[in-house]
N, C-alpha and C positions, 0 to 999 in steps of 0.2 A: 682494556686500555689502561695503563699505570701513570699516571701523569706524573713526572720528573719532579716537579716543583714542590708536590706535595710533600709533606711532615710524617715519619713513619713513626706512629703510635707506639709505645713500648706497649711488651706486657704486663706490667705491672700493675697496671690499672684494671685489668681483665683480673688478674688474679685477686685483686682485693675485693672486688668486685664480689668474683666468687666466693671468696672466704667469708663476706660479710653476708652473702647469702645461706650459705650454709650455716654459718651460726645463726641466724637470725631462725631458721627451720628449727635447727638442731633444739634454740632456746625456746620455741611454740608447742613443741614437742613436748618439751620438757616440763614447761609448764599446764598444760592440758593435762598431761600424765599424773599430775600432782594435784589436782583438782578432787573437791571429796565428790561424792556422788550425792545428788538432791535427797535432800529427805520425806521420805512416803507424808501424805496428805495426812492432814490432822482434822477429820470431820469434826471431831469437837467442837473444832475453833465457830464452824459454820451454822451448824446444830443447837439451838439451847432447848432441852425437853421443858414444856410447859406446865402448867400446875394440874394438867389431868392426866400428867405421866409418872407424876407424885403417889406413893401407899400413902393412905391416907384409913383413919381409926373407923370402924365401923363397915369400910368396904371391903367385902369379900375380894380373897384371892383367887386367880384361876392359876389350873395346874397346865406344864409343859409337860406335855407326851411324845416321846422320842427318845433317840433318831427310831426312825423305823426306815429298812431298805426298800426302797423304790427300783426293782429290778426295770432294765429301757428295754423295752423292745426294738426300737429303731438300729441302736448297738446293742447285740449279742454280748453278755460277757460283762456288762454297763451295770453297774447300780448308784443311784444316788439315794443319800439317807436325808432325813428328811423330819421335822419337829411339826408336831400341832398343838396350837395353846387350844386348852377349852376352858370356857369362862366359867366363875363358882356359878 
């Protein structure tokens, strides 16, 4: 049912509507796209090695032995390598 008395809406307002929608994407877009990507974790920051992670004069050193391949047997085909410290 069209009621007579009623005011008929222009387009215009529909259209700006839209155009201000679409830039408004268009500029989200645009800026998300321009975003750097986060930078990998800095364990440093979280870590301090304490005073028996220190060389220190009189203590012997132990050697690293390795990689050595750790063929898997669970996967065929799979090898991880693999380090042993062994102490002086």
């Amino acid at each position: 049912m069209i009621d007579e008395d009623m005011p008929v809406r222009s387009q215009g307002g529909a259209r700006l509507t839209a155009a201000l929608a679409l830039a408004i994407a268009a500029w989200t877009g645009f800026a998300h796209a321009q975003r750097r990507p986060p930078a990998p974790p800095n364990f440093d920051a979280f870590y301090e090695l304490g005073p028996d992670s220190l060389i220190r004069r009189g203590v012997p050193k132990g050697t690293v032995k390795g990689p050595v391949a750790l063929p898997s047997r669970v996967y065929p085909g799979v090898a991880h390598d693999y380090w042993v410290y062994v102490p002086a």
